[in-house]
SEVOVEX-253826 format. One record per atom (N, C-alpha, C, O, CB): x, y, z; residue in one letter. Coordinates in steps of 0.02 Angstrom, whole numbers, plus 50000, padded with zeros to 5 digits. Each point is the difference from the previous one (the first is absolute). Glycine has a CB too. Layout:
SEVOVEX-253826
XYZA...
end
This chain:
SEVOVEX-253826
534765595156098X499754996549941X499325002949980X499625001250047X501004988249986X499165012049905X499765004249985X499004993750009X499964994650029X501515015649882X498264991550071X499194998350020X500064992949963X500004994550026X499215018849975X500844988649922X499774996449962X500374993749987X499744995249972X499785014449993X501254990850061X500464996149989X499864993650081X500124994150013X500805017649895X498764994550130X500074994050074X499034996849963X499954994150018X501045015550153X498614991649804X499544998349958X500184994149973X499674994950013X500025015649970X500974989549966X500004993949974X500294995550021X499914994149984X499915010249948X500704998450116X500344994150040X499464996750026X499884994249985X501185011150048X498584997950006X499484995650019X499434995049961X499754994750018X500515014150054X499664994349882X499644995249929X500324993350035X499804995950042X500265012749819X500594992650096X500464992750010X499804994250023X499824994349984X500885012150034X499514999850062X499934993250068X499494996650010X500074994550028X500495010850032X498684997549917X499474996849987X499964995649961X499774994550015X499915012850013X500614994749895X500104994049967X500384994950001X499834995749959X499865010249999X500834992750079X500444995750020X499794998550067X500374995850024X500515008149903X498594998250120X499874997850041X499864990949995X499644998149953X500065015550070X500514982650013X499884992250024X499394996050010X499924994149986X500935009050061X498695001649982X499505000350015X499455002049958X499614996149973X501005004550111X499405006849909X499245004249955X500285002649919X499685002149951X499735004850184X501304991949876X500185000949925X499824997049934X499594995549991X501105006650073X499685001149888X499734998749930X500194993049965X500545001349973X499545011450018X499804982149999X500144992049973X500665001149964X500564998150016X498144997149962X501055009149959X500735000649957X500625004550027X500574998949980X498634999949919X500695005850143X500345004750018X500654995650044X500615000149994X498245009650002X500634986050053X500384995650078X500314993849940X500324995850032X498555005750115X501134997249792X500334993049964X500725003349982X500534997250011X498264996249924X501155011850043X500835005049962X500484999250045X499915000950061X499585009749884X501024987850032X500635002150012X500645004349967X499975003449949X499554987950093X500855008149983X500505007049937X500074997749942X500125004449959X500705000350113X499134987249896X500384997449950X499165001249945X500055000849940X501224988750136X497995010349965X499454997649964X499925009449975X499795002149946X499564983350136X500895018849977X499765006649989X500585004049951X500005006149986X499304993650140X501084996449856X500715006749983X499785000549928X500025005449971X501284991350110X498444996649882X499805003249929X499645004549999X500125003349948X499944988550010X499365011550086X499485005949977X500395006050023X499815005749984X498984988150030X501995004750039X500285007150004X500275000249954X500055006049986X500084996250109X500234993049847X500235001449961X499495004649921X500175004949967X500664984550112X498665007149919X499545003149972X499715007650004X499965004849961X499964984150048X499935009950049X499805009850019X500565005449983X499945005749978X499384990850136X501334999649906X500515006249969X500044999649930X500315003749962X500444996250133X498944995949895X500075003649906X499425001249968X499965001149939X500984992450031X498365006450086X499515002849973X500095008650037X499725004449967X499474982250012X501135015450076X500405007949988X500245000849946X499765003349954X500584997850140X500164996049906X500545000449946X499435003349932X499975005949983X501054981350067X498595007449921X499345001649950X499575005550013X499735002549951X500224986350033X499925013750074X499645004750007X500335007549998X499735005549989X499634985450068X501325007449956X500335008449987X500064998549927X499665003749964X501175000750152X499524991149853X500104999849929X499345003749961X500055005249967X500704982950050X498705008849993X499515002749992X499615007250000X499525001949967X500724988350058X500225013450032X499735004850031X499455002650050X499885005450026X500654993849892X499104992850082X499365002050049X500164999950080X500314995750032X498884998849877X500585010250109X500285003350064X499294996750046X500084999150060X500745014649890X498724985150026X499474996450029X500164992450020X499984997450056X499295010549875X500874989650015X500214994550000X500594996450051X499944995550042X499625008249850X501215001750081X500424999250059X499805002350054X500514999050034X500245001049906X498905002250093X499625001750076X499994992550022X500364997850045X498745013949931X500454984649989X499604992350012X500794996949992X500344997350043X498115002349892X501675001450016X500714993849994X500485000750063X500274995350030X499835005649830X499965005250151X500555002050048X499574995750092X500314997850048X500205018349854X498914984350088X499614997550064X500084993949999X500134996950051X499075010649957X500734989549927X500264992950003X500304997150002X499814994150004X499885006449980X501145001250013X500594998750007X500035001750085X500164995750040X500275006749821X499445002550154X499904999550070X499834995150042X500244997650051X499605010649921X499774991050000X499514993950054X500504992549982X499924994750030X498415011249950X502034994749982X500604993449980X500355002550062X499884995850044X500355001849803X500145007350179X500475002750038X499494995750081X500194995450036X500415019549868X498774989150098X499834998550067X500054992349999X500294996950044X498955013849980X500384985949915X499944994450037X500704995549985X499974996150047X498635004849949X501884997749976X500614998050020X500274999550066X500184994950030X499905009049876X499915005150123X500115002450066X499534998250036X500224999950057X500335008349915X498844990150028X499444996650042X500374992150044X500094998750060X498825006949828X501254989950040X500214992849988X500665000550038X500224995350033X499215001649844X500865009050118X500814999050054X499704999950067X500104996050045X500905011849887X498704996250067X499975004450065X499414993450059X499935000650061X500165016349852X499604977950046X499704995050031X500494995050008X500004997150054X498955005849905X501544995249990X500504995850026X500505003250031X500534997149990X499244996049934X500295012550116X500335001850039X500745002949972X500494999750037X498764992450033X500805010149878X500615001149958X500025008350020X500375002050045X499514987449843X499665015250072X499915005250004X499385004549977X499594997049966X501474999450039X498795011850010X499375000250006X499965006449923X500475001449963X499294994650207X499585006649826X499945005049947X500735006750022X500485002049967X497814994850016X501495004650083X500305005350042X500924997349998X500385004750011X498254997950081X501634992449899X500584998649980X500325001649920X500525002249975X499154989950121X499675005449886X500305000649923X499995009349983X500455001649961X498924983749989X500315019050067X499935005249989X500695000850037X500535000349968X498155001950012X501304998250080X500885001450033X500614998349959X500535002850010X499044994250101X500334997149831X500714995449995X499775006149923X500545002249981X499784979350097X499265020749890X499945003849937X500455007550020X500495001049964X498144992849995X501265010550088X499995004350045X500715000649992X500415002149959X498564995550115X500994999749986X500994998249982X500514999349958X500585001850004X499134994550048X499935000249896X500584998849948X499975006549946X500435001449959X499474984050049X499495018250004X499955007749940X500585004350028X500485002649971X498034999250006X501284998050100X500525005350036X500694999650009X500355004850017X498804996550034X501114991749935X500594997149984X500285001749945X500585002049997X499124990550057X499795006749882X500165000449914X500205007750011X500535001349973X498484989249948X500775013150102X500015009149992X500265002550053X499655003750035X499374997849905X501614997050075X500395004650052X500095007849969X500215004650034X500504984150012X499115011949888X500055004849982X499515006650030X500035006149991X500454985549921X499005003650130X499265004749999X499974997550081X499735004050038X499454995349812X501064994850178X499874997650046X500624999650049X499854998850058X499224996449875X501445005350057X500745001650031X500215005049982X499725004849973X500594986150032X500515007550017X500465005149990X500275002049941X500325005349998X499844991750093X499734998349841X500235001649924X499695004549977X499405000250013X500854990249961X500085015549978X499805005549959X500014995749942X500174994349985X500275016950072X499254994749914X499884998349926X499404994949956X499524998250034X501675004149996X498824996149915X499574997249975X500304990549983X500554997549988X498985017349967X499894983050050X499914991649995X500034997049920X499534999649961X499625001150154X501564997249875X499914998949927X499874991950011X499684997550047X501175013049887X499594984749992X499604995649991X500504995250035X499844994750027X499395009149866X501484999250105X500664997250002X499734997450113X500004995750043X501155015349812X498724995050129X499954999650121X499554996450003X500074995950045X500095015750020X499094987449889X499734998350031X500094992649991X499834996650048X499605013849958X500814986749944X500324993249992X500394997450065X499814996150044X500305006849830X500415000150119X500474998850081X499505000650061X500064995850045X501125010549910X498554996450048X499525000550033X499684991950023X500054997750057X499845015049879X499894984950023X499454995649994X500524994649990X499774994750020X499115012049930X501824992750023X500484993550029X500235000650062X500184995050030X500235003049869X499625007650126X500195000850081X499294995750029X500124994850030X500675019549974X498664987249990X499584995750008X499914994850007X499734997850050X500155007449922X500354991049978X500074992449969X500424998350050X499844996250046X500065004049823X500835003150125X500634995550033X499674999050061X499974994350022X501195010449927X498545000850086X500154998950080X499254995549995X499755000250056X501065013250015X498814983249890X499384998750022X500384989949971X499604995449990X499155020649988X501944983150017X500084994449994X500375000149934X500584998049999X498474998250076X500625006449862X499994997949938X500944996949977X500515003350013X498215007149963X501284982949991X500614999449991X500274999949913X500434996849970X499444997050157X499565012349848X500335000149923X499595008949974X499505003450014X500524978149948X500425018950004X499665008249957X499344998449977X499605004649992X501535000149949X498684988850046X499194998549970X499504997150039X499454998549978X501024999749927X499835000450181X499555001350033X499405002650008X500115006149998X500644992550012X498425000350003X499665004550020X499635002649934X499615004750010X501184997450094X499274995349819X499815000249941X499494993150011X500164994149991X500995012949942X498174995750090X499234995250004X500124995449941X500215002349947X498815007350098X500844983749964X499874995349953X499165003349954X499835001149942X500974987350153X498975011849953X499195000849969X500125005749949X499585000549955X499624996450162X501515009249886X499535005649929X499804996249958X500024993849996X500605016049995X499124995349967X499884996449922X500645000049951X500275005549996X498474998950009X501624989549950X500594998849997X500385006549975X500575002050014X499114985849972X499865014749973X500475006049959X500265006550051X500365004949992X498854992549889X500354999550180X500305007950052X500544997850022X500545002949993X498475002350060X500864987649986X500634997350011X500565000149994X500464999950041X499024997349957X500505003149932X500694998249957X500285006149996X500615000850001X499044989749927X499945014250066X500245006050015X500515002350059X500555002750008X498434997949938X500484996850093X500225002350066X500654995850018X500505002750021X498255000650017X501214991349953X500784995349995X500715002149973X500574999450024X498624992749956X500515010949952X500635001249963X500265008950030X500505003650007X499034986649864X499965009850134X500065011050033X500404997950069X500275005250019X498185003349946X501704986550080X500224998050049X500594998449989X500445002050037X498674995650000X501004999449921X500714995049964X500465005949982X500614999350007X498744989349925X500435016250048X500275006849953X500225002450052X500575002250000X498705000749903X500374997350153X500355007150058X500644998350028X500395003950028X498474999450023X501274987449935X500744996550039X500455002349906X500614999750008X498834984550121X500475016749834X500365002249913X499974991949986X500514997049984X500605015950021X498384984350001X500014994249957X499245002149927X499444997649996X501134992150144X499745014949822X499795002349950X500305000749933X500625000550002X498915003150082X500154996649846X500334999249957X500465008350010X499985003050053X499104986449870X501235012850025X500145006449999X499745006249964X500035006150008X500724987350016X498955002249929X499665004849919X499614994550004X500124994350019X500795013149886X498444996250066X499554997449953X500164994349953X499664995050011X500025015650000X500764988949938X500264992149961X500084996950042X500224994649980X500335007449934X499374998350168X500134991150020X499564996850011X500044994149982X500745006950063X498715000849982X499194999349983X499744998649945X499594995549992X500325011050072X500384998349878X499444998649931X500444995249964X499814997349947X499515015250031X501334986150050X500344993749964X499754992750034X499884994749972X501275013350002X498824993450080X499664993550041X499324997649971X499884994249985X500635010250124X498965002549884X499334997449982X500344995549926X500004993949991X498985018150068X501204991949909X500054995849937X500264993550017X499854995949956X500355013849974X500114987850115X500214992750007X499394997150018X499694995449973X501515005850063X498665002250014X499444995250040X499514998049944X499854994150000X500195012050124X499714997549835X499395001649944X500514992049956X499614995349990X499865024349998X501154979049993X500084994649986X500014993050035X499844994449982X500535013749961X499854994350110X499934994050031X498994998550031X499714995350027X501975007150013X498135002949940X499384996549995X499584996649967X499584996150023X500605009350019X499964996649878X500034997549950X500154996350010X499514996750018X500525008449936X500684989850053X500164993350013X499964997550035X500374995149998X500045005749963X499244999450089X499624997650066X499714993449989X499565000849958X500145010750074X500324982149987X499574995149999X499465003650027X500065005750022X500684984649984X498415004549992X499485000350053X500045002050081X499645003350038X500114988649879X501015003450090X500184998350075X500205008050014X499725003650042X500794981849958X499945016049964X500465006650034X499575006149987X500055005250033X501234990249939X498215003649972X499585006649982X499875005550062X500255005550010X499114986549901X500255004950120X499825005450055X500745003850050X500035005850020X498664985549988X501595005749997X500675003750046X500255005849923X499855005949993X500794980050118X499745010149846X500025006349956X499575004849972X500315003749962X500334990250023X498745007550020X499365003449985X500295003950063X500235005549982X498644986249954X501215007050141X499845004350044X500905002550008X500195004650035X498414989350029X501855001749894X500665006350001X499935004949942X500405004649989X500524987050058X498705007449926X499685007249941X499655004550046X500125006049996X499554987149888X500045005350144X499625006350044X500395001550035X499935006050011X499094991749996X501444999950022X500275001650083X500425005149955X499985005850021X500124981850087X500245011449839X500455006549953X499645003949988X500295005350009X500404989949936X498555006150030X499745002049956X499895007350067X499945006149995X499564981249898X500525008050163X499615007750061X500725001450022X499965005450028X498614990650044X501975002349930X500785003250002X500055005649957X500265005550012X500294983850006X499155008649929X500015007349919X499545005750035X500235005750004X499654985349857X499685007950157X499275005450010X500345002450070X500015005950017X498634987249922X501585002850090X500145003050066X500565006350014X500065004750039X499604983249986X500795008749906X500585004150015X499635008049930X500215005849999X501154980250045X498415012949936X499615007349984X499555002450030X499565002949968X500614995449949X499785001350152X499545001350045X499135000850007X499585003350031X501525000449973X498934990649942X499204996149987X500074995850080X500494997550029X499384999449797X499485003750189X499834995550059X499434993349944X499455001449975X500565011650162X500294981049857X499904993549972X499264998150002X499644998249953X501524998650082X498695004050033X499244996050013X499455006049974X499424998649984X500974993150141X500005017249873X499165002449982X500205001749933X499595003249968X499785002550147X501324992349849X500115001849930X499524993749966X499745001249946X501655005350065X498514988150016X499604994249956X499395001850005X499634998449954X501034992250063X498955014650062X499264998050014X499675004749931X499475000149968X500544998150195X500865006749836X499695006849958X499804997249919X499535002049966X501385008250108X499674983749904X499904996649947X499324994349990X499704998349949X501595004550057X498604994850079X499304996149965X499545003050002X499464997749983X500734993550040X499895015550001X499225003950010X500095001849907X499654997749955X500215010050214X500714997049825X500024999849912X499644995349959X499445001549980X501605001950035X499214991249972X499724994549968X499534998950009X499664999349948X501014997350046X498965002350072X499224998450007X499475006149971X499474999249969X500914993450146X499945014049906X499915003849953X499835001549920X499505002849977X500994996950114X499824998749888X500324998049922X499614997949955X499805002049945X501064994850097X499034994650022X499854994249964X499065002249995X499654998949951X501584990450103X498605013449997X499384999450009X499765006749959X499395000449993X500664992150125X500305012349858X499785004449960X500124997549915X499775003549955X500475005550154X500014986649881X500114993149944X499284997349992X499615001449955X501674994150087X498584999750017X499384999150010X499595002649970X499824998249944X500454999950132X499365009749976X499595003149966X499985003349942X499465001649975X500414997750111X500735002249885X500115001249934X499724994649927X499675001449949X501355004650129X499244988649942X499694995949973X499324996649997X499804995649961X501155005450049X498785002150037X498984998049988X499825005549990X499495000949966X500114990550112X500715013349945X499495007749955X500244999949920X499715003849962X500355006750158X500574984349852X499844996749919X499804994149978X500134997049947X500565008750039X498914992650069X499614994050004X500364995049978X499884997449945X499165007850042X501504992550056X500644993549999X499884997050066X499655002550043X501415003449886X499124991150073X500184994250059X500654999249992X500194996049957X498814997350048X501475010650034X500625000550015X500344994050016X500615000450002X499115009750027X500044984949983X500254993650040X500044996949908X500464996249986X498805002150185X500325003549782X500154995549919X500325003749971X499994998049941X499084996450035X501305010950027X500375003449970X500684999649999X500284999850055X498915005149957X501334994849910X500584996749994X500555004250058X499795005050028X499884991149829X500855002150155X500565005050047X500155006149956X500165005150030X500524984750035X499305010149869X499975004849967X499405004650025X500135005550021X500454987849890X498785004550086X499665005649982X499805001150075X499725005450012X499884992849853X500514997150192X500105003450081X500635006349982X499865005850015X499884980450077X500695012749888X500715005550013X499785004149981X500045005350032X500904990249956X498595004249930X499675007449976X499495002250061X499835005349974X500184991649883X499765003050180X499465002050048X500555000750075X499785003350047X498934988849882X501875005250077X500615003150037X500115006149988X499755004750032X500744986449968X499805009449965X500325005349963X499275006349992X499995006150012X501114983749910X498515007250060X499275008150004X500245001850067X500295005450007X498304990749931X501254997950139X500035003450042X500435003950028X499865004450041X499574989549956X501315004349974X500585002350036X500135008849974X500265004950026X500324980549980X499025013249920X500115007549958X499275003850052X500215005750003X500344989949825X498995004450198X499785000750025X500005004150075X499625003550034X500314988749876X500785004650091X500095001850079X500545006050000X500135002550054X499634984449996X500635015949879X500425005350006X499655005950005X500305005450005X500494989049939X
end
């Protein structure tokens, strides 16, 4: 184990120490700590998007230190230790790639490595193809990931019209939705809407981040467009916002 890593393991144990440890550190448990692991992976996530390589250095350290101390919290209730979880990671790469790590030739497509990863599932218990799909993603990965599961047993449309005939229902039956039913039909519009993107091999959750970064984009070059003609964009009709749309969008070819 390399210096810096037996360095921070040890941080840890100090801070979770019983005794000389840290107040907030010794109160956490997995349920108080899992929101900031969830956080740090998408402040990586933001920092490659970004491109700062400075930045992901720090982000990537900080997602780390989610890893140790999780594995800290097992490894005091007697479950398991940092040095396990690295073994149980270990294992399962050299498993995924018999291609590199066994006796299989050839190259790792998407089809093996799927089977792959239900051979996984079955023998680890799982008693359905959607097994093992985290409640916690964020919904639009989910759904992805649900329906990309459903497809590999051929529970899929066949063409494209069965999807874009469905959205169009759903889009009515949302429309006629009481108050009560609104929200379930709102979310069978989406659950189609990432079946469409999915099956043109849009990935759902970064085709929207790419659309709100657009818009926030957009909107805020709207904005400043409009006080360098000395407006207050917020009193201006939807007409004459769309005219200051439309500058920016001609703008951007």
């Amino acid at each position: 184990m390399s210096d810096q890593l037996s360095r921070l393991l040890s941080i840890m144990a100090r801070l979770r120490d019983p005794e000389r440890g840290c107040e907030w550190d010794r109160a956490q448990d997995f349920a108080t700590i899992a929101p900031y692991t969830i956080e740090e992976a998408y402040e990586v996530h933001d920092a490659i998007e970004r491109g700062d390589m400075g930045d992901l250095r720090g982000e990537l350290g900080d997602l780390l230190l989610q890893v140790v101390f999780h594995a800290r919290m097992a490894e005091e209730a007697g479950h398991f230790s940092f040095e396990d979880v690295a073994a149980a990671i270990s294992d399962k790469m050299e498993a995924r790639h018999p291609h590199i790590f066994g006796a299989e030739t050839g190259t790792m497509d998407r089809v093996r490595w799927e089977d792959i990863k239900a051979a996984e599932r079955k023998s680890g218990g799982a008693d359905s193809v959607l097994s093992g799909v985290a409640l916690a993603l964020p919904a639009l990965m989910r759904s992805d990931k649900l329906q990309s599961r459903a497809a590999r047993v051929g529970f899929e449309w066949h063409d494209m019209q069965g999807p874009k005939a469905k959205l169009a229902e759903e889009l009515d039956e949302l429309d006629a939705a009481s108050d009560e039913e609104r929200l379930i039909e709102a979310g069978d519009v989406l659950f189609v809407a990432v079946n469409i993107v999915r099956r043109y091999g849009v990935d759902a959750e970064q085709a929207l981040r790419a659309a709100n970064s657009k818009f926030e984009r957009r909107f805020r070059a709207m904005e400043h467009l409009a006080s360098e003609d000395g407006c207050d964009f917020a009193s201006l009709s939807l007409d004459e916002q769309e005219t200051y749309w439309q500058r920016v969008k001609g703008s951007e070819v």
